[in-house]
DOMI-609577 format. One record per residue: residue in three letters; z, y, x of N, C-alpha, C, O in turn. Coordinates in steps of 0.001 Angstrom, whole numbers, plus 500000, padded with zeros to 6 digits. Each point is the difference from the previous one (the first is absolute). Example, Ala and Ser with C-alpha at 12.3 -4.5 7.8 and 13.67 -1.06 7.14 Angstrom:
2
ALA507800494310513190500000501190499110500000501200500900500665499981501036
SER498615501069498614500060501190500820500730501090499230500169501108500509
END
This chain:
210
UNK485150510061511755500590498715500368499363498887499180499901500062498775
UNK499742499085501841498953498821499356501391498791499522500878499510500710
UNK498887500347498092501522499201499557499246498586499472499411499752498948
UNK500945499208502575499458498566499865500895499199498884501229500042500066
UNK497903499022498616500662499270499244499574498283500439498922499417499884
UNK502076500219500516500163498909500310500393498697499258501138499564500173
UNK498170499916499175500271499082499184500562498552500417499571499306500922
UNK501711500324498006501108498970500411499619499384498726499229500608499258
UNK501310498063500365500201499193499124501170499025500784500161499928501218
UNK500673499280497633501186499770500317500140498774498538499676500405498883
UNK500744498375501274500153499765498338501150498990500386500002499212500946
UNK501168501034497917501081499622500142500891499046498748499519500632499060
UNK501224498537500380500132498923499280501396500120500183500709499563500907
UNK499634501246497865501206500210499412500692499843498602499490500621499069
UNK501718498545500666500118499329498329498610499888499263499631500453498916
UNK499894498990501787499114499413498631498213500703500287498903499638499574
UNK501566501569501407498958501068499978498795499869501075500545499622501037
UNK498255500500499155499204500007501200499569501772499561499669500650499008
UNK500598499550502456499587501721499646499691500647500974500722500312500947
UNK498011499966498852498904500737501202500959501661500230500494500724499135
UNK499475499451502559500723501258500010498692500388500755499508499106500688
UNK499829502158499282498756500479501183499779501263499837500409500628499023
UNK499017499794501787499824501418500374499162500461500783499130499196500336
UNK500791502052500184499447501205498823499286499052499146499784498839500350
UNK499805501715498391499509499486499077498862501042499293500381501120499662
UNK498577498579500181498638501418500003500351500124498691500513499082499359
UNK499163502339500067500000500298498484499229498747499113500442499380499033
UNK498619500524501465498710499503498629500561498103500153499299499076499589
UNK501801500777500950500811498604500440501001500119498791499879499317498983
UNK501185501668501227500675500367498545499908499929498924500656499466499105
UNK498255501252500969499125499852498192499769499109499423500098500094498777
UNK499439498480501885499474498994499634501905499533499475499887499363498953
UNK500843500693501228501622499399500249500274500291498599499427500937499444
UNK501722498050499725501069500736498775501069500578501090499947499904501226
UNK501023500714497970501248500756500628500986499120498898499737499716498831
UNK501603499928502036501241499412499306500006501243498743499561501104500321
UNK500905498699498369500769500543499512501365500972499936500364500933499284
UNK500249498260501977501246500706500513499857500720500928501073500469500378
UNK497978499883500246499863500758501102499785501819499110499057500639499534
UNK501945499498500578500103501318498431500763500943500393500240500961499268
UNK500557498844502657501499500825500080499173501464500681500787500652500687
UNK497805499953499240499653501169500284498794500409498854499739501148499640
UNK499663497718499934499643500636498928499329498434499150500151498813500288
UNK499086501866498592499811498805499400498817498584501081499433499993501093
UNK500681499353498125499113498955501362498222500388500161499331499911501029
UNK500301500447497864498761499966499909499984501621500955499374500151501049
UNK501230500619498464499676501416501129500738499058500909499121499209500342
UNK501739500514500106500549499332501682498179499531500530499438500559500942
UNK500168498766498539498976499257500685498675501079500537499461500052501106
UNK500262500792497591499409501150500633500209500612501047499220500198500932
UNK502573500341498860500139500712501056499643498836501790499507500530500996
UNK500736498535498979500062499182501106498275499952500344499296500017501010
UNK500535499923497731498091500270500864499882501236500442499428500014501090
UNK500867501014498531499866501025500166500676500249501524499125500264500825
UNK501967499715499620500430499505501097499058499071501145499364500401500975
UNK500799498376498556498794498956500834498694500819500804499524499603501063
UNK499967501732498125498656500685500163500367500988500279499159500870499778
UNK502185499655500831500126501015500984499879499688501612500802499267500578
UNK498046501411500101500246499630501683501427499629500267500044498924500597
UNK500693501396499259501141499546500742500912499071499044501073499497500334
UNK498361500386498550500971498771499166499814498935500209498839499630500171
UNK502144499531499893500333498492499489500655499532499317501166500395500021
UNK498507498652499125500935499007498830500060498522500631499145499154500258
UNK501783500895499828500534498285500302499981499749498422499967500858499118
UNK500068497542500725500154499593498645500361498980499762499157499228500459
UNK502031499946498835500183499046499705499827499309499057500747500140499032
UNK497728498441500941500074499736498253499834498139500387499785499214500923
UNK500577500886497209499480498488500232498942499933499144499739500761499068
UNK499688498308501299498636499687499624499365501346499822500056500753500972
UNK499169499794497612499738501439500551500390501187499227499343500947499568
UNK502045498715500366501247500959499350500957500991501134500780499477500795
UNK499027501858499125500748500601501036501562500218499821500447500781499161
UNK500594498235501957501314499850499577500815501158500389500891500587499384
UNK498476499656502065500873501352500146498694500790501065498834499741500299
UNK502016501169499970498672500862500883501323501243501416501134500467499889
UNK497813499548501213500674501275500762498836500835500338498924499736500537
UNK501678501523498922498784501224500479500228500591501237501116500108500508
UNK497640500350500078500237501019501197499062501076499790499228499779499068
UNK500672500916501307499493501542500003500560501245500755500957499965500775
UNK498363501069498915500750501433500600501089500296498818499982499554498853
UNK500983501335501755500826500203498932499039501189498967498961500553500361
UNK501571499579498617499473501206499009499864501401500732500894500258500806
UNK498266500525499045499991501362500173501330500925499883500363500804500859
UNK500278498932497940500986500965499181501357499449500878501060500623499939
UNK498768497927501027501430499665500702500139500432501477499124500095500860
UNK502237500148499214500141500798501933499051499271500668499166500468500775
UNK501042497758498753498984499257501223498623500521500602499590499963501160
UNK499863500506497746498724500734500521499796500876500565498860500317500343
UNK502613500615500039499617501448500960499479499955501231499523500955500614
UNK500598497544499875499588500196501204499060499654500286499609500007501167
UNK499531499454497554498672499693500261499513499457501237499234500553500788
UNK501253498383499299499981498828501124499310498841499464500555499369499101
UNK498107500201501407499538498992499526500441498721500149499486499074499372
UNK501822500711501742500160498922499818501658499421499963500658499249500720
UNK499703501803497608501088499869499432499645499677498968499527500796499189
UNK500678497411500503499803499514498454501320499295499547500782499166500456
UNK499033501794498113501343499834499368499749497834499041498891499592499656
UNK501995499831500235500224498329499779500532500858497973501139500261499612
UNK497948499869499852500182500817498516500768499053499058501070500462499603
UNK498663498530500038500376498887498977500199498734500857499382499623500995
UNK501759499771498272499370498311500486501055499724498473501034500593499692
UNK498325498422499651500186499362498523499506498514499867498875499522500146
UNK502324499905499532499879498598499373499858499398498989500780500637499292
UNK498685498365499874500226500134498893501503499338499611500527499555501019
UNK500276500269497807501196499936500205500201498038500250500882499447500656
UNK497836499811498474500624498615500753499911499756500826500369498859500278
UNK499018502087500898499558498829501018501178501343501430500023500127501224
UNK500590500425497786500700500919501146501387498738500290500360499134499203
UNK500095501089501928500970499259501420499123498482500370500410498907500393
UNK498717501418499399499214499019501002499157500330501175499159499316500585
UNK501352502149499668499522500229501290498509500370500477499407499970501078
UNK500242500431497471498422500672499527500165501166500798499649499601501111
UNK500616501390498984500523501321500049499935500019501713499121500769500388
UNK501643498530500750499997499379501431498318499413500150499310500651500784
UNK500240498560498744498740499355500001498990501532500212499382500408500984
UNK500758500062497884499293500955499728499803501329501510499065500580500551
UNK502306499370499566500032501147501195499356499349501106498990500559500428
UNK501437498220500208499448499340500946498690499992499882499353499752501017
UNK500097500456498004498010499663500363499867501489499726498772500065499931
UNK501610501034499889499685500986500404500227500291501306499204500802500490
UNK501489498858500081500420500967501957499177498168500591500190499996501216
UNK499304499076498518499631498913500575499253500279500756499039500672499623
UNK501086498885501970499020500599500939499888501187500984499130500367500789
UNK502566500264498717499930501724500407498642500645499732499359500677500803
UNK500287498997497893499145501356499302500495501455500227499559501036500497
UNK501776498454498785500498501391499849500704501145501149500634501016499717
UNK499080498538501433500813500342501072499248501278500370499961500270501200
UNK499626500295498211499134501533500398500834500891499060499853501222500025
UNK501029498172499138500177500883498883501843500054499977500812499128500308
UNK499376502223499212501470500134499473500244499468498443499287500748499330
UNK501281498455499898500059499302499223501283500791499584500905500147500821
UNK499171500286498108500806500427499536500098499420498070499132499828499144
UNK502173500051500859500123499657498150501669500870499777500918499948500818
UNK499101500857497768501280500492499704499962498906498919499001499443499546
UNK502439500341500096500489499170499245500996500710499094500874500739500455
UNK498940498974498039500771501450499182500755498853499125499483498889499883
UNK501408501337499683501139498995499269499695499787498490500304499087499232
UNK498753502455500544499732499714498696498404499465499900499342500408499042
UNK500204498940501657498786498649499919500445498665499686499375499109499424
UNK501991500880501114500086498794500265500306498981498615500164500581498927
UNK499913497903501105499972500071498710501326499143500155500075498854500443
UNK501042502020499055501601499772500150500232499328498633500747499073500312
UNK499145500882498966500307499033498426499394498826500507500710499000500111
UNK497537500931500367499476498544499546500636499031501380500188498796499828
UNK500083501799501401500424499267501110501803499533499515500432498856500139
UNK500052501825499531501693500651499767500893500277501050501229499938500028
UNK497701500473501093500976500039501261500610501882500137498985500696499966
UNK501625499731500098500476501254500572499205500774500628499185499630500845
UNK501002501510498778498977501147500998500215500044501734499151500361500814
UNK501931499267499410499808499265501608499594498817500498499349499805501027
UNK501323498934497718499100499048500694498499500073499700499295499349500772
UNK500116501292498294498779499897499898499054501278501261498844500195500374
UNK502746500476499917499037500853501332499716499150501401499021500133500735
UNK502301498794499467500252499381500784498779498648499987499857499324501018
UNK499479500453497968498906498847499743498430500314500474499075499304500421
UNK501152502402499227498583500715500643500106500295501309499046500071500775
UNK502406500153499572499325500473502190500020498484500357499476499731501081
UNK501192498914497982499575498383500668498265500152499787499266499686500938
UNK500254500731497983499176499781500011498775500448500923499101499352500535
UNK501118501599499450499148501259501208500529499660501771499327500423500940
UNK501747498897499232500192499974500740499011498557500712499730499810501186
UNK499943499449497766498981498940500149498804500239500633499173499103500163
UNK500635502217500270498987500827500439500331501144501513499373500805500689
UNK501828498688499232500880501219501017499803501485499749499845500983500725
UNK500243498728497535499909501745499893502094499938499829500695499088499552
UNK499824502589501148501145500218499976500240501489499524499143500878499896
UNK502209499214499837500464501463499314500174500802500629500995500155500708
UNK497755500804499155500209501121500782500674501562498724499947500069498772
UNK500608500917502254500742501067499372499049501080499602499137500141500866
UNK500719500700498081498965501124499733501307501034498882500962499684499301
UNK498497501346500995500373500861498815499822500375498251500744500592499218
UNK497625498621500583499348499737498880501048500466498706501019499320499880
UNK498855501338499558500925500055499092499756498395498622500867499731499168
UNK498459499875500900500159498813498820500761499208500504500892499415499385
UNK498784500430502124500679498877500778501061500205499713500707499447499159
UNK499533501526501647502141500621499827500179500548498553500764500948499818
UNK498621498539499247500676500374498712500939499121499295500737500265499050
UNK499005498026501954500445499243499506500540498877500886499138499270500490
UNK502406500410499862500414499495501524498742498344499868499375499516500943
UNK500624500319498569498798498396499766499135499921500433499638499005500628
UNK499495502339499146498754500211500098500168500154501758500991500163500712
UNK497408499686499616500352499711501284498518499931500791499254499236499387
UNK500176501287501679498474500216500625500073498639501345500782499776500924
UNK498366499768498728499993498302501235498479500636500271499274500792499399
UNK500618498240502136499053500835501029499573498708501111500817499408500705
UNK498147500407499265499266499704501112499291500148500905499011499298499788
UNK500868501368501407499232500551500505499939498744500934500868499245500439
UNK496959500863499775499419498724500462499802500627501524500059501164500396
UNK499675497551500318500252500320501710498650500941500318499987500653501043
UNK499155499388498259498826500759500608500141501228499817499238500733500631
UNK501727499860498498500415501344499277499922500718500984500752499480500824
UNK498641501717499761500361501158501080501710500771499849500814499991499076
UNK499201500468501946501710500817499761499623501077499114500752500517499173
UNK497864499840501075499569501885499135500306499498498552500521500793499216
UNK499118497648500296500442499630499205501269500351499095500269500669499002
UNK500409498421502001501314499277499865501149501791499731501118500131499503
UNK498181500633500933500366501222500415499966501050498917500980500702499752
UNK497769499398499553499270500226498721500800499751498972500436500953499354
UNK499881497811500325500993498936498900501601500578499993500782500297499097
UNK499285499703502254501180501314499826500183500799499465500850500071499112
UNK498349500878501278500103501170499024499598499536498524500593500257498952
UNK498661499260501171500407499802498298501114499575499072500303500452498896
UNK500269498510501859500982499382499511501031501080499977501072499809499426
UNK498699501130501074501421501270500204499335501350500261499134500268500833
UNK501570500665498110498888500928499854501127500984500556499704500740500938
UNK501888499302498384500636500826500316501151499614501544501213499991499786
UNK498333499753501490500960500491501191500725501208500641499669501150500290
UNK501405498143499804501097501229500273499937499996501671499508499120500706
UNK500964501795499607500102500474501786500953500465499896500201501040499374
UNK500903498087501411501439500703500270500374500065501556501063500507500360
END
């Protein structure tokens, strides 16, 4: 499957801020970039930025990125899911898991995060693909926001839903380890049913017949 990157730019003027949102974004584009400081909630910033090149230079990756001037404020990854996760049993090329999306913390409720998703699906790029993201309660960052483990579940399907991704049901045990946690899903109009069909079974490994 030949995975077209379609490049968006977007620049937007918020409190005080002018801030380039664009995408895909090529590895050797990254490099040249600083990374916020705060961008720290998966790992430290300087590996974050690696890993995002590293990403950027997979056939099927993309990094959206949000910076100002040429500081990276927040970022959304796409890729295949990991080897070691169910997502990959079905080895479907055109199931890409939505891995990270991170803000840095001043410039988060200004609607960085929405910006960001929109110039990724801009154009129905993504409409060949099942888009999938799990959302786990313990990522989230519940002290620095201070909202509740529901409203802060309730802020991510607003957010994803900015994209018409919605909650679909799976058996996953991380998922159901935790009522919060929760698998959102987009499947794009070009998707085949063998697809759509495929994603099934993954999403549910154990069916009953009564």
């Amino acid at each position: 499957m030949e995975h077209i990157k379609e490049y968006h730019m977007r620049s937007i003027f918020k409190s005080g801020h002018r801030i380039t949102v664009e995408g895909p974004v090529p590895p050797e584009a990254l490099t040249e970039l600083a990374i916020h400081p705060d961008l720290d909630a998966f790992r430290r910033p300087s590996e974050q930025q690696e890993a995002l090149v590293e990403i950027a230079a997979l056939p099927e990756g993309r990094i959206i990125i949000a910076r100002e001037n040429e500081t990276i404020i927040g970022y959304v990854t796409f890729h295949y899911a990991d080897e070691c996760e169910r997502w990959s049993e079905g080895n479907m090329m055109d199931l890409i898991e939505l891995g990270a999306i991170e803000v840095a913390d001043e410039y988060r409720s200004l609607g960085i995060g929405r910006e960001m998703l929109l110039t990724a699906f801009e154009n129905g790029q993504m409409e060949k693909y099942i888009v999938f993201t799990t959302e786990y309660y313990w990522h989230w960052d519940l002290k620095g926001s201070g909202l509740s483990v529901w409203d802060y579940r309730k802020m991510m399907e607003r957010l994803m839903q900015t994209v018409d991704m919605t909650w679909y049901a799976t058996d996953d045990p991380e998922i159901c380890s935790h009522p919060a946690n929760c698998l959102m899903v987009r499947i794009g109009s070009k998707v085949p049913l063998s697809s759509e069909e495929q994603f099934d079974r993954v999403r549910f490994r154990h069916r009953f017949m009564y």
